[in-house]
C-alpha positions in Angstrom: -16.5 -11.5 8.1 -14.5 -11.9 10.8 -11.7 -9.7 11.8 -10.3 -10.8 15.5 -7.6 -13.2 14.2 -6.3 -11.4 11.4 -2.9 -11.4 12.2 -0.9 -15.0 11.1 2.2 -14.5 14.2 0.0 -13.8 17.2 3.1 -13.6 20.1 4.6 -10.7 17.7 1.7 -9.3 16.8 1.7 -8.3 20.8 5.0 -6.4 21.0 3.6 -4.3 17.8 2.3 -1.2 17.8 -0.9 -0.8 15.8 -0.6 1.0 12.1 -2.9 1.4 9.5 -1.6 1.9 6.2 -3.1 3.3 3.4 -2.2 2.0 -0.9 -3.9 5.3 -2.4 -4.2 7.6 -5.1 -6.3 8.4 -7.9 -4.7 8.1 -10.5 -5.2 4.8 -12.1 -1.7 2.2 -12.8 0.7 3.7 -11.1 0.4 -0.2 -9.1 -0.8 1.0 -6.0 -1.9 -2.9 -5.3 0.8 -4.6 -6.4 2.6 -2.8 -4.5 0.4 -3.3 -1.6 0.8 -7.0 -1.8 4.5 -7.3 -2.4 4.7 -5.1 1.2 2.5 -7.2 3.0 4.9 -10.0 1.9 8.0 -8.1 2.8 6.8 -7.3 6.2 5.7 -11.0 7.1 9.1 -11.8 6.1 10.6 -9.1 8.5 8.2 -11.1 11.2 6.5 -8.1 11.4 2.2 -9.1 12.1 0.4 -7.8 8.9 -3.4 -8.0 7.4 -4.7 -6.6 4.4 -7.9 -5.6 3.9 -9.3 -4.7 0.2 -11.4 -1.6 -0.2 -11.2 -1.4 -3.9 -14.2 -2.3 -5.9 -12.5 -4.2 -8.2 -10.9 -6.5 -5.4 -7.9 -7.3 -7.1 -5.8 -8.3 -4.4 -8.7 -10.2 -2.6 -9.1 -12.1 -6.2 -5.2 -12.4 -6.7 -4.8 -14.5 -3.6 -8.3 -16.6 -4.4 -6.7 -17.4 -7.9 -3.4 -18.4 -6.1 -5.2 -20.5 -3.4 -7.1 -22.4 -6.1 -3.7 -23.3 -7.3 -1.8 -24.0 -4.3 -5.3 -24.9 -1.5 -2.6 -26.2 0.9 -0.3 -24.0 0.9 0.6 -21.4 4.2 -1.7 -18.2 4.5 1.6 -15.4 4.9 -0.8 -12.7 5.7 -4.4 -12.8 6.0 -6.9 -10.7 3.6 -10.5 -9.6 3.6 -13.0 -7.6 1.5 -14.2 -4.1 2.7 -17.7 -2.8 0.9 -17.2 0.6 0.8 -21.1 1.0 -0.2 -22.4 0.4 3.3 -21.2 3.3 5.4 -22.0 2.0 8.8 -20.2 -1.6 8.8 -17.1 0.6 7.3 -17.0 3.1 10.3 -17.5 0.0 13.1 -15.2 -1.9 11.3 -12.0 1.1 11.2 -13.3 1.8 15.1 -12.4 -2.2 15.4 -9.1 -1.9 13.2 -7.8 1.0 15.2 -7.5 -1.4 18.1 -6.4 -4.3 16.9 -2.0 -4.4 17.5 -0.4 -5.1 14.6 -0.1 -3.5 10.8 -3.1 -2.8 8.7 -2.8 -2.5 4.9 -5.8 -1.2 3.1 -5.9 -0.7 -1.0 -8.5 1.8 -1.5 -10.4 2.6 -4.6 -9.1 4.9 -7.0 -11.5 7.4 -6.4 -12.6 9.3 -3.8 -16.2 9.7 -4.5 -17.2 6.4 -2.0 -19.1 8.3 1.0 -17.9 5.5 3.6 -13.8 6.4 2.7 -13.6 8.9 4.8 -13.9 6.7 7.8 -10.8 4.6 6.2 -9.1 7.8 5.8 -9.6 9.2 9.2 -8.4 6.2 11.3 -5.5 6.0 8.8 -1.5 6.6 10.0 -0.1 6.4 7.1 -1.0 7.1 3.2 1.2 5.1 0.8 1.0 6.5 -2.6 2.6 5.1 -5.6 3.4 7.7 -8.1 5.1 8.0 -11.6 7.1 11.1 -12.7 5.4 11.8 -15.9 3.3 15.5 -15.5 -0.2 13.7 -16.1 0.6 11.5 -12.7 2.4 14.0 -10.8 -0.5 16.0 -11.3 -3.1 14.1 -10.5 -0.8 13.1 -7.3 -0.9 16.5 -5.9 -4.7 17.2 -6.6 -5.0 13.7 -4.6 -2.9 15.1 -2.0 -5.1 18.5 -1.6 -8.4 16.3 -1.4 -7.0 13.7 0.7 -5.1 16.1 3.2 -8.5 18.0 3.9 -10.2 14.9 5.6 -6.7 13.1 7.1 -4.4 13.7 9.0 -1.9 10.6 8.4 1.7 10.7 7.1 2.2 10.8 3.4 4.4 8.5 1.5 5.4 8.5 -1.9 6.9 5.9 -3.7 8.4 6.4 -8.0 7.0 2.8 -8.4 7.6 1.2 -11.9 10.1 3.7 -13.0 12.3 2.4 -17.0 15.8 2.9 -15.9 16.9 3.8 -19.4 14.1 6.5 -19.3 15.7 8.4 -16.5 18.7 9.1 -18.7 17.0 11.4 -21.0 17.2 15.1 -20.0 13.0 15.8 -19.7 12.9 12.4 -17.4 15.5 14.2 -15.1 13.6 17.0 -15.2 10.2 15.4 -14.5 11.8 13.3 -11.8 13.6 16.4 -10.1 10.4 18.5 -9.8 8.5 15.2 -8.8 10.6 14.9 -6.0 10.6 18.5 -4.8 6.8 18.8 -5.3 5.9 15.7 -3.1 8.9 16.0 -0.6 7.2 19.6 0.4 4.0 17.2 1.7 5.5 14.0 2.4 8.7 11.3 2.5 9.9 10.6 -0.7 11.3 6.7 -1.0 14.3 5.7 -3.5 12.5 4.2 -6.8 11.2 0.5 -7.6 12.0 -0.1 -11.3 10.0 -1.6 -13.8 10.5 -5.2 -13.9 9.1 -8.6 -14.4 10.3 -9.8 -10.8 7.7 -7.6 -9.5 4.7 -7.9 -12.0 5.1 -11.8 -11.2 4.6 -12.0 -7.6 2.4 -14.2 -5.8 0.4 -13.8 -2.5 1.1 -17.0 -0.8 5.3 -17.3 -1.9 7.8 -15.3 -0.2 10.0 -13.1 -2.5 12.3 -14.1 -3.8 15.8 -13.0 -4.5 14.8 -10.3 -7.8 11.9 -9.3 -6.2 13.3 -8.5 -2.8 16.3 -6.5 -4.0 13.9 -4.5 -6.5 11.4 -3.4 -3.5 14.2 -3.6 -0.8 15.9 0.2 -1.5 12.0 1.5 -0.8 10.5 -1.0 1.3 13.6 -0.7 4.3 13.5 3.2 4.5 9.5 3.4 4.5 9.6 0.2 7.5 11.4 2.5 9.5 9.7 6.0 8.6 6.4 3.6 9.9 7.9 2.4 13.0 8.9 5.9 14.1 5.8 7.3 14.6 
């Protein structure tokens, strides 16, 4: 594998500061790699020089983008992707020593687990955790004991995004409730974004299209204010 032209625009890729960004948690559907791809996607079309690199063992994005390329084999590369074995320890700690220089913006979706050995060398040259979040109990719970584990080997910025959220849910009076003590529970350790609601747009996406008009405006009211939580730092 090769990772010294990862980045698709290599003059902006230049003027960029380098972030690595973690998809994490480990609780399982709360579309921690959907999400993953649709911001990779978002920041290309912001110009902004993005790579992903999947850590999970299933590989879903890294298979998601070979099933679209075997549909559309011509078709522009927006971002570039690549496959992390978490089972072999040393080619994961020279490989985050090389990401950590490389300018630009680094998205890695990590397993939903935290029982790989070789993560914590992921996790310690991360900037940023991205962690996708429902605001049932079960998830919120699992959330925060994610967020003790993950805070006691990493020191990066935690953000939380409600990610797949039923609109008509949040009307009922134990939603509210949930949703309320979600917020205040994760705000206390991290930012908290404005929700992306469940939707089709978003289940549908594809890794080689831009987004288009549904699928921008249903990512857009969390994907802006996290861009700009990132860049500050």
């Amino acid at each position: 594998m090769y990772y010294d032209n990862l980045f698709i625009n290599e003059k902006k890729e230049l003027k960029m500061k380098k972030r690595i960004i973690l998809f994490t948690n480990i609780k399982g559907g709360v579309g921690k790699t959907t999400l993953c791809g649709l911001f990779a996607t978002y920041l290309a079309q912001q110009g902004i020089p993005v790579a992903v690199m999947d850590a999970d063992i299933q590989q879903s994005l890294y298979r998601h983008r070979q099933r679209d390329l075997s549909d559309n084999p011509t078709e522009k590369l927006p971002w570039q992707i690549q496959s992390i074995n978490t089972s072999d320890d040393e080619m994961v700690e020279s490989l985050m020593e090389k990401l950590k220089s490389i300018p630009g913006w680094i998205l890695i979706d990590c397993p939903g687990n935290v029982s790989d050995h070789a993560l914590k060398y992921i996790y310690q040259a991360a900037d940023v955790a991205i962690v996708p979040f429902g605001y049932d109990t079960d998830t919120v719970d699992a959330t925060m004991l994610f967020c003790d584990l993950f805070k006691r080997v990493c020191p990066a910025k935690m953000v939380f995004v409600p990610n797949n959220i039923v609109v008509s849910d949040e009307r009922r009076e134990q939603v509210k409730k949930d949703r309320d003590e979600a917020v205040k529970l994760l705000g206390n350790i991290g930012y908290v974004t404005p929700r992306i609601k469940h939707g089709v747009a978003v289940k549908s996406y594809n890794t080689l299209n831009t987004l288009d008009y549904w699928q921008e405006k249903a990512v857009e009211n969390a994907f802006k204010p996290l861009i700009e939580k990132i860049k500050k730092l």
